[in-house]
C-alpha positions as CSV (number, residue, x, y, z in Angstrom):
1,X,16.8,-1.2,-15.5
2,X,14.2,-2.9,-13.5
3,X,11.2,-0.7,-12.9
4,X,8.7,-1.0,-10.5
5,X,5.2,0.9,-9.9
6,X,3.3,0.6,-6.6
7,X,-0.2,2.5,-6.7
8,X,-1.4,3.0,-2.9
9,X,-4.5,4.6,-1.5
10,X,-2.8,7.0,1.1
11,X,0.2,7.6,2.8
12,X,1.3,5.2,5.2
13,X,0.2,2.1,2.9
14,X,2.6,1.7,1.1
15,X,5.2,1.5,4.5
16,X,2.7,-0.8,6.2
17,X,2.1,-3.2,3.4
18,X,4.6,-3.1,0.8
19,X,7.8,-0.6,2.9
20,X,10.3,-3.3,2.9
21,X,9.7,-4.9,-0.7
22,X,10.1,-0.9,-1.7
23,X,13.5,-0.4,0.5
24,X,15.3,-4.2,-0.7
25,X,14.1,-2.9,-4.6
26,X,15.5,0.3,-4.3
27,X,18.6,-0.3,-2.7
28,X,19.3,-3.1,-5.0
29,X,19.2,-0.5,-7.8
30,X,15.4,-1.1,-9.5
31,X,13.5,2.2,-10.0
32,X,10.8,2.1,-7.7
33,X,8.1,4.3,-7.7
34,X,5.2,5.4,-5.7
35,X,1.6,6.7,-6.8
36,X,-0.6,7.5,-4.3
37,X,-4.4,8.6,-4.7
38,X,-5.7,11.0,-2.1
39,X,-3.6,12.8,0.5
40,X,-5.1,11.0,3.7
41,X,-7.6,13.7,4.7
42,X,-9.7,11.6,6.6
43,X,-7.3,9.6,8.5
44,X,-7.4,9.3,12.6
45,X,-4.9,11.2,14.2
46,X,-3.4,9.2,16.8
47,X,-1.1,11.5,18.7
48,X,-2.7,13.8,21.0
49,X,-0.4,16.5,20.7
50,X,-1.5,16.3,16.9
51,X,-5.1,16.1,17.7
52,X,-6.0,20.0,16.3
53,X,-5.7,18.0,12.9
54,X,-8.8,16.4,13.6
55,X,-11.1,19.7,13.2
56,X,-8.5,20.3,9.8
57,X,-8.9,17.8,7.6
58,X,-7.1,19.7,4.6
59,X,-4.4,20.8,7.0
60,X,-4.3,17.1,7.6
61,X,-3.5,16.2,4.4
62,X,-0.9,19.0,4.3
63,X,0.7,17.1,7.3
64,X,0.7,14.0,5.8
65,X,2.1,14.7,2.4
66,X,5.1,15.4,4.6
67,X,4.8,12.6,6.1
68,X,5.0,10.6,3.4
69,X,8.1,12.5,1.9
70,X,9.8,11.8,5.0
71,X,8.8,7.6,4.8
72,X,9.9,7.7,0.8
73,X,12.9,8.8,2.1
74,X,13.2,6.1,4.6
75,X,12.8,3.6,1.7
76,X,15.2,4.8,-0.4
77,X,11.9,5.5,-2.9
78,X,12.9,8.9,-4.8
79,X,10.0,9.1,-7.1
80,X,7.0,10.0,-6.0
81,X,3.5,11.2,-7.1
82,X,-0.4,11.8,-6.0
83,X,-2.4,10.6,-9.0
84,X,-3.7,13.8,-10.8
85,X,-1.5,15.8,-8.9
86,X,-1.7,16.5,-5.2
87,X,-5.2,16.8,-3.7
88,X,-6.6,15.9,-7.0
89,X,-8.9,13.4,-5.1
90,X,-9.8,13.1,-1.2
91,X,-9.6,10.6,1.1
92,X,-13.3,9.1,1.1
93,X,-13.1,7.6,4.7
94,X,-14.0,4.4,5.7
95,X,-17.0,2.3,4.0
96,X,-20.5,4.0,4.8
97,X,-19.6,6.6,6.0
98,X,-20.7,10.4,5.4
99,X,-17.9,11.3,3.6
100,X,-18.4,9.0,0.8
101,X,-20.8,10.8,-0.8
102,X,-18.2,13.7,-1.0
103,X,-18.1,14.4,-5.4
104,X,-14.2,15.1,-4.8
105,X,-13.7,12.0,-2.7
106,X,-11.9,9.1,-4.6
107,X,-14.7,6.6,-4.1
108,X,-16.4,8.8,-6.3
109,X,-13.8,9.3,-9.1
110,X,-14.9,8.2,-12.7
111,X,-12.8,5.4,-13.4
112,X,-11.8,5.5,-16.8
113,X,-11.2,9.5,-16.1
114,X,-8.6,8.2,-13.1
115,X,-7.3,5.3,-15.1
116,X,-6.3,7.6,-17.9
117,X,-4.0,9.7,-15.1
118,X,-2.3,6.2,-14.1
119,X,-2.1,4.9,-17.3
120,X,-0.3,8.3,-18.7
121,X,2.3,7.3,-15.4
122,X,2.2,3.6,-17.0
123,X,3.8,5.0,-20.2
124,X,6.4,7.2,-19.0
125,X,7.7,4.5,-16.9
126,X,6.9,1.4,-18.6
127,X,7.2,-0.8,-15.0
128,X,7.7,-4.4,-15.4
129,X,6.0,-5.0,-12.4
130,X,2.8,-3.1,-11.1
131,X,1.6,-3.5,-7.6
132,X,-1.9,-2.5,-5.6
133,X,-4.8,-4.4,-3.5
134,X,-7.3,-6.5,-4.7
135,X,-10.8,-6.5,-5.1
136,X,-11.9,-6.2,-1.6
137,X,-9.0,-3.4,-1.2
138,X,-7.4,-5.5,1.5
139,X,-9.8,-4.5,4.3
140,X,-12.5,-3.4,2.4
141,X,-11.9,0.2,2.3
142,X,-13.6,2.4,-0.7
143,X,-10.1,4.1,-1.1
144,X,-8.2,1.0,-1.8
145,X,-11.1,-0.9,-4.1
146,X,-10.9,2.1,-6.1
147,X,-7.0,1.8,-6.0
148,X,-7.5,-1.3,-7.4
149,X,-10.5,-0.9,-10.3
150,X,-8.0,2.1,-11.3
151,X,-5.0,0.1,-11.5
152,X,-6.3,-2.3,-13.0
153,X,-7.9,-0.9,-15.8
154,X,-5.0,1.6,-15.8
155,X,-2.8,-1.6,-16.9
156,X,-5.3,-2.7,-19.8
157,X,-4.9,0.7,-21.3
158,X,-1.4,1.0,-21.2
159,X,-1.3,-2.3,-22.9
160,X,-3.5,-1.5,-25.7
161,X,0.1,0.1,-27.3
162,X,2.3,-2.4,-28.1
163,X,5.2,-2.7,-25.7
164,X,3.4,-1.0,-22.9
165,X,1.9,-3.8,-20.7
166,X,3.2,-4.4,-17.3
167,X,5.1,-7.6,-17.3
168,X,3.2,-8.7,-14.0
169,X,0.3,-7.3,-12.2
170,X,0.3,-8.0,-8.0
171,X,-2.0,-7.6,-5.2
172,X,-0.3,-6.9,-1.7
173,X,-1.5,-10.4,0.4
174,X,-1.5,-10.4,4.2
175,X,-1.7,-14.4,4.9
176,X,-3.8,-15.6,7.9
177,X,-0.5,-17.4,9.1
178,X,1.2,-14.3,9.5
179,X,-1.5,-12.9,11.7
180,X,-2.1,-16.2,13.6
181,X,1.6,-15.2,15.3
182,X,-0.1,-11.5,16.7
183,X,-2.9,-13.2,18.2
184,X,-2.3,-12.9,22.2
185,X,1.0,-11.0,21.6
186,X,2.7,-7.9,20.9
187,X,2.4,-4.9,23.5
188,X,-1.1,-3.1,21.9
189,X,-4.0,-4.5,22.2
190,X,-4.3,-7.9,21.5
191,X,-7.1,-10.0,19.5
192,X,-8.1,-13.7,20.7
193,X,-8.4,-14.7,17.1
194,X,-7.5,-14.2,13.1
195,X,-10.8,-13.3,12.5
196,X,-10.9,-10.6,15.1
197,X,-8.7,-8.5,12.5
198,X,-10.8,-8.2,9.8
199,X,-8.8,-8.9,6.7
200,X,-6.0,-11.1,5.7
201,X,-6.4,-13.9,3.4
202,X,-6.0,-18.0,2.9
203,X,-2.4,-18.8,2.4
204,X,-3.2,-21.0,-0.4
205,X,-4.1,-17.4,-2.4
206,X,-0.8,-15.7,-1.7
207,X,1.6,-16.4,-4.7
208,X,5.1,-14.4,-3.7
209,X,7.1,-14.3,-0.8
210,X,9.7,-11.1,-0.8
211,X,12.3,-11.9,1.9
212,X,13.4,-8.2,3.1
213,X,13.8,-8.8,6.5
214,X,17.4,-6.6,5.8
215,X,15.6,-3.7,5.3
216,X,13.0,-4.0,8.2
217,X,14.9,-1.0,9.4
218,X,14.2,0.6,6.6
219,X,10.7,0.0,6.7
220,X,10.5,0.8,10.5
221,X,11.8,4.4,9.9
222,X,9.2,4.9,7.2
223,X,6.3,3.6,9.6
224,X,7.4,6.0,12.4
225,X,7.4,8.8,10.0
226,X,3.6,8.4,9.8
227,X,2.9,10.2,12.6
228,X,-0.1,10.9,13.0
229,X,-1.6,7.4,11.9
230,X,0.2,4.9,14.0
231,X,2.7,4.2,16.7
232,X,5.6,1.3,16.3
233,X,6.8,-0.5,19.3
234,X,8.5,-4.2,20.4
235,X,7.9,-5.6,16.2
236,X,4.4,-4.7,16.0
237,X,2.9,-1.3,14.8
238,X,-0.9,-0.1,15.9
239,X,-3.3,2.3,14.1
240,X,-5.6,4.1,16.0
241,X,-7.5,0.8,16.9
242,X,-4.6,0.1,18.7
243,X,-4.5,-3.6,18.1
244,X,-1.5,-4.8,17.8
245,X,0.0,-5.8,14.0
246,X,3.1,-8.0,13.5
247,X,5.6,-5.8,11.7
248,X,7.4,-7.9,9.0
249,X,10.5,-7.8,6.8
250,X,8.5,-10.8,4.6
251,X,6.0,-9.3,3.0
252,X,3.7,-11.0,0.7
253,X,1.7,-10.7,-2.6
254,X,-0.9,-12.7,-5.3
255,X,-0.6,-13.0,-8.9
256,X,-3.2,-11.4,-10.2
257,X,-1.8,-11.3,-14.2
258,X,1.0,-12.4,-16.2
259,X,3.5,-15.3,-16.0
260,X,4.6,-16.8,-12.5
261,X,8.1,-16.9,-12.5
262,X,10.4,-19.5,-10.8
263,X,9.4,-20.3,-7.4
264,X,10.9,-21.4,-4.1
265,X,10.7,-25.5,-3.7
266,X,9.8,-25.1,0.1
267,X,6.6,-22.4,-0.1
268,X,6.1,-22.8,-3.7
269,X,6.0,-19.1,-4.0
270,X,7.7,-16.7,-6.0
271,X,10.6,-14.8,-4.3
272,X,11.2,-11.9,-6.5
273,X,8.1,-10.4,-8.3
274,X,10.7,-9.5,-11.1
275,X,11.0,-13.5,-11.9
């Protein structure tokens, strides 16, 4: 059987970044399956009929543990788990602020100590494919550059037995191309350039192109189960920023280790990270 990890930060990445790659895998028959790191405690609430969640930040992880049962079901995903067990670590909140220097926060995890949790997922499963951020964490946020240190170092353990190493190692991409065609459009609030969104990067980095545009359905239930963090309308989602994101069946991915497989002669990308 093909198997499949993705390791994301809180719930609603892995619908925003990764949801259709997840829904074409698992209805193709791969095992897919989902680690995520914190609960989302310190998440926005966008909803204002949901806004007492603001002044609860562990009933707001309680809120959106459901959520994200709800968007696994969407995808078609049917194994789930929070790294350590529910809770384990919190959400640390964005880059400087107060709520980094929270000991329980995930920013602050030891490392090797959350590695070791991820790699004892690693061997259960033994995924030919492992997917996170990069280095930068996409955007830059502590959650998802510690998503990444763990995985990655995660990966090397599980390869120190023989037989256990991840086949291929990937980094969600968002290409500037792909946010070029939300500049000036999309009913949210729109930017008047790439720049004005903060991450994405060159195209030239990106190495895989998953065409799952069939299950961009999929991936739309999945978004709108995430309540409390976003709102989906006319192909583009919004977070509370309310700027206006394209929302994509073709989502795309970097290399980061093991062997490229074949790739397509137009884009000179990979179209299944199993190749």
């Amino acid at each position: 059987m093909r198997r499949i990890l993705f390791v994301h930060a809180h719930p609603d990445d892995e619908s925003i970044g990764t949801g259709a790659t997840m829904a074409k895998y698992a209805a193709e028959g791969a095992h897919v399956s989902l680690v995520t790191c914190t609960l989302g405690e310190e998440g926005d609430v966008v909803p204002d009929d949901l806004g007492h969640l603001t002044a609860d930040r562990d009933g707001l992880g309680r809120f959106r543990r459901a959520e994200l049962a709800r968007a696994c079901a969407a995808l078609g995903v049917r194994d789930h788990r929070f790294l350590g067990g529910p809770g384990r670590w919190r959400d640390s909140g964005m880059m400087g602020t107060p709520t980094n220097d929270d000991p329980r926060c995930f920013w602050r995890a030891d490392v090797d100590e959350a590695a070791a949790e991820l790699a004892l997922v690693l061997r259960e499963l033994r995924p030919q494919v492992v997917v996170t951020y990069d280095a930068n964490g996409l955007y830059g946020h502590p959650d998802h550059i510690q998503a990444h240190r763990v995985t990655r170092r995660a990966v090397e353990r599980a390869g120190e037995r023989a037989g256990e190493r991840a086949a291929k190692f990937y980094a969600t991409a968002t290409p500037m191309s792909l946010l070029a065609q939300a500049v000036g459009a999309g009913p949210f609030e729109q930017v008047k350039s790439v720049a004005d969104f903060g991450f994405g990067v060159p195209d030239e980095q990106v190495t895989a192109r998953v065409d799952a545009t069939g299950h961009l359905a999929a991936k739309v239930r999945a978004l709108r189960a995430h309540r409390t963090q976003l709102t989906v309308a006319d192909g583009f989602f919004a977070l509370s920023d309310n700027v206006g994101q394209p929302l994509a069946g073709v989502e795309h991915y970097t290399l980061l280790s093991g062997a490229c497989g074949d790739v397509d002669p137009v884009t000179g990308m990979e179209t299944d990270l199993f190749g």
